[in-house]
C-alpha angles and dihedrals in degrees: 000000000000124000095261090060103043086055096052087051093050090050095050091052092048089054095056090067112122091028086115099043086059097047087050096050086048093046092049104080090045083060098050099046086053099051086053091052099049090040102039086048100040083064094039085059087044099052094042092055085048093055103035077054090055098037084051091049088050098053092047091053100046085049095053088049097050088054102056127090111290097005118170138189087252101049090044083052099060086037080058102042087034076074110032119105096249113124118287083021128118103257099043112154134188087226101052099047117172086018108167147160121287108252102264089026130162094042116196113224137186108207113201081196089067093041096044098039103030096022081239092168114206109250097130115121116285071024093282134153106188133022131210126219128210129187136170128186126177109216121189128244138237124202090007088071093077078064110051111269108116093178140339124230115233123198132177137192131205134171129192128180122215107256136000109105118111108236129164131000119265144223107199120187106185109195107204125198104243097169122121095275096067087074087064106112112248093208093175126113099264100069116339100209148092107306095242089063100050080050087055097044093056097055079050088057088055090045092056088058112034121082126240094176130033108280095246095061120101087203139018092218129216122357123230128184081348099306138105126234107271100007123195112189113021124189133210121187122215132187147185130248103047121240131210114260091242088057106036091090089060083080093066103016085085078218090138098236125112126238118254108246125228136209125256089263115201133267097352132357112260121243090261087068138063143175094181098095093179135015122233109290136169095192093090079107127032092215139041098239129066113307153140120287116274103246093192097069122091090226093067098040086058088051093043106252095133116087106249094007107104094196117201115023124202106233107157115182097141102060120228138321119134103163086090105057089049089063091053097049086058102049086051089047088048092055093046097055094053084046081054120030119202091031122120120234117232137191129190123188127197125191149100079256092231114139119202115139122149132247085246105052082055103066112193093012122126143223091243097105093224121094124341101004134124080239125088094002096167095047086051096056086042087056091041094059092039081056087053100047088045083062085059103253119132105238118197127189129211108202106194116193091335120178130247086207122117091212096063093069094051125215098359120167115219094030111264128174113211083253083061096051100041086051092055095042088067119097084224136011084246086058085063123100138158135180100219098169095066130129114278084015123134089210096229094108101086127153117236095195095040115042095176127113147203112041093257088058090042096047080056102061090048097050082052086049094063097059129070135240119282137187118256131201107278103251105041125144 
C-alpha cells in the first residue's frame, strides 16, 4: 500500500471517533426502560402471588367459620379479615402495605353446583355454602416512576366453599333403632318405605362418600378382618336392642332369619349378647375414588346394599334402652382410635329418641335413676352421649319421627320429650337433625340448626360435615 493510501485510511478511522458515544446516549433510555420493566414487574409477579396466597387463606378461613355451630355473617367476616393481608392481620406482609377488602367482600353465596353435584346443602349464614374473598392493594413502583407510573393496583379473588375437602381419617360408629317401631311404614316423599330401610339407605348414602383407601389408589387391595391395607375411613354398626351373639350374623348372612333379641342386662351384657352388628370395616368400596358399594362385604349387606339380602331388621322384643349401647359404641370408639392414631372418633345415633323399657327387660338394673336403672332412661342416654363427646367424639343425632310428648320419655325429672333428648345428645346444636316429616311424626320436632329432611338428605349433610373447606374455581354457580 503506498504512502498516499495509507494516509486516506488513517483519516477515515480517526473520523469515526465519538460513533459509540452517540449510540450509547441513544441506547440509554431503551435500557432503562427495560430494566424498569424487568425490575418494576418482577415485583409486580412477586406481590400478586402474595396477595392471591392471602386472599386464598381468607376465604378458607371464612369458609371454615360459616360452617361451625352457631356461624354468622359477622363472625365469618372477622375469620376472614383475621387472614386477610390488611395491617395487624395474619398475612401482613412488607410488601403489601395498606392491603384491604374489596368494598361488598366477603360475599355469601349459595352454589347450586355444590348443592346438585355434592349435595353441599345451603345452611351457611345469609343460607350460604361457599364465600368468596376479594383484596386489592396499590404498591409503588421503582424505575417506572421516570415514566410516568407512580404505582399499580393489585387485586385478587378467591372463593371457598364450606366443606369438601377429605381430612382425617374417621371412625364412625353408626347406633340404628332397631325397636318395633322401625317396621312402621314411612309413606312420606322423602323415602316410601319401612322405617329400618330408609335408615339403611341413608348409611348407604355415607358409605358412597366416605373413603376407605386412600383416594389414589385404583384399588384398596386385599381385605383382611374386613378391612382394606391402609384404610381411611372405617364403619361399625350398632343396634338396640341388643341380639344374642349366635344369632348377630343373621343381620348380614342374608339367611332370612331374624336375629334373637336380649335384655338390657346390668351392668354390663354377658358374653352371650351383643349390640355391635358389625365390627369397624373399610371394605364397604373396593377403591378410594368415587364407586358402587362392595357387595361382598358383610357392612353393606347389613345396610342393604346386596340385591335380595334385607340387612338389619327391626325386631324389638326388649323395649327400649339405649343409654347402654352408647356406651358401647364408645368403648369401642375409644379402642379404635388408639389402634389409629390421628383418627377422629364419630357417633351417630339413630331413634325416635323415646325410652320405655321395663324393669324386667333390665335385669339387675335398679330404681335409682342413675346408670343403669328403669328410672330417668332419656337423661341417661343424654349423659351417655355428653361422656362420649367429653372424650372428644362428635357425636350427631338423627331424630325420625321423635315425639314432642313428655310421656314418651317416661319418668323424667326434669321433664324432658324424646326431641329433647335426641337434641342434647348431640355434641352441637349443628350436629342436630331430625326428619320431622316423616311418616307417624307430629311434626313439632324441627331442627333449628339443620333444616334438612328425609335421612338420605340428612346423611348427607353429615357426610358434607366430615370434610373440610376447599377452594373452588372463581365463577361457579
Amino acid at each position: 500500500m503506498n504512502q498516499k493510501n495509507e494516509a486516506l485510511l488513517r483519516r477515515s478511522y480517526k473520523g469515526r471517533r465519538g460513533q459509540v458515544l452517540i449510540f450509547f446516549t441513544l441506547w440509554l433510555p431503551v435500557l432503562f426502560g427495560m430494566s424498569a420493566l424487568v425490575i418494576d414487574f418482577g415485583f409486580i409477579y412477586l406481590d400478586n402471588n402474595e396477595l392471591t396466597a392471602s386472599t386464598q387463606a381468607a376465604a378458607l378461613a371464612g369458609a371454615w367459620a360459616m360452617s361451625q355451630p352457631g356461624a354468622t355473617v359477622i363472625s365469618t367476616t372477622a375469620a376472614v379479615t383475621a387472614y386477610s393481608s390488611g395491617t395487624g392481620d395474619s398475612n401482613t406482609d412488607s410488601n403489601l402495605k395498606g392491603a384491604s377488602l374489596m368494598t361488598g367482600y366477603p360475599k355469601f353465596k349459595c352454589l347450586n353446583t355444590l348443592t346438585s353435584v355434592f349435595g353441599l346443602q345451603c345452611y351457611g349464614p345469609s343460607n350460604s355454602n361457599a364465600i368468596t374473598v376479594s383484596q386489592q392493594v396499590k404498591i409503588p413502583l421503582l424505575f417506572l416512576r421516570m415514566f410516568g407510573g407512580n404505582s399499580a393496583t393489585l387485586t385478587a379473588t378467591a372463593t371457598a366453599s364450606m366443606k369438601g375437602a377429605t381430612v382425617e381419617p374417621y371412625n364412625i360408629a353408626v347406633i340404628f333403632d332397631s325397636t318395633q317401631s322401625m317396621t312402621n311404614t314411612d309413606s312420606d316423599s322423602n323415602c316410601s318405605n319401612s322405617r329400618i330401610n330408609c335408615a339403611l339407605s341413608g348409611v348407604r348414602t355415607l358409605l358412597l362418600g366416605i373413603t376407605p383407601c386412600p383416594p389414589s389408589q385404583p384399588n384398596c387391595g386385599a381385605v383382611t378382618g374386613g378391612n382394606v391395607a391402609n384404610s381411611v375411613d372405617r364403619v361399625s354398626l350398632f343396634t338396640f336392642p341388643p341380639v344374642t351373639t349366635a344369632t348377630v350374623a343373621d343381620d348380614y348372612n342374608c339367611s332370612g332369619h331374624a336375629p334373637t333379641t336380649a335384655y338390657y342386662t346390668s351392668p354390663a351384657l354377658p358374653a352371650s349378647a351383643t349390640y355391635q352388628i358389625i365390627g369397624f370395616s373399610s371394605d364397604y368400596r373396593t377403591t378410594g375414588a368415587a364407586g358402587s358399594l362392595n357387595s361382598s362385604s358383610n357392612l353393606v349387606v347389613a345396610v342393604g346394599g346386596k340385591t335380595g339380602c334385607s340387612g338389619i331388621q327391626a325386631i324389638g322384643g326388649s323395649g327400649t334402652y339405649y343409654a347402654q349401647v352408647i356406651n358401647t359404641a364408645q368403648a369401642s370408639l375409644a379402642a379404635e382410635l388408639t389402634a389409629n392414631p390421628g383418627s377422629q372418633n364419630v357417633l351417630v345415633i339413630l331413634s325416635d329418641g323415646e325410652a320405655s323399657a321395663s324393669q324386667s327387660q333390665m335385669p339387675g338394673s335398679s330404681s335409682s335413676g342413675l346408670y343403669m336403672s328403669y328410672k330417668q332412661e332419656c337423661h341417661q342416654a343424654i349423659t351417655a352421649a355428653g361422656l362420649a363427646a367429653a372424650a372428644g367424639t362428635r357425636v350427631y343425632t338423627v331424630a325420625y319421627g321423635a315425639s314432642a310428648n313428655a310421656s314418651d320419655c317416661a319418668d323424667a325429672s326434669p321433664t324432658i320429650t324424646p326431641c329433647q333428648a335426641m337434641q342434647q345428645m348431640a355434641s352441637s346444636p349443628a350436629y342436630f337433625f331430625s326428619d320431622y316429616t316423616a311418616t307417624q311424626s307430629s311434626g313439632a320436632c324441627i331442627s333449628a340448626s339443620q333444616p334438612v329432611t328425609g335421612l338420605s338428605g340428612i346423611f348427607q349433610v353429615i357426610l358434607q360435615d366430615l370434610t373440610g373447606s376447599k377452594l373452588v374455581p372463581n365463577g361457579t354457580t
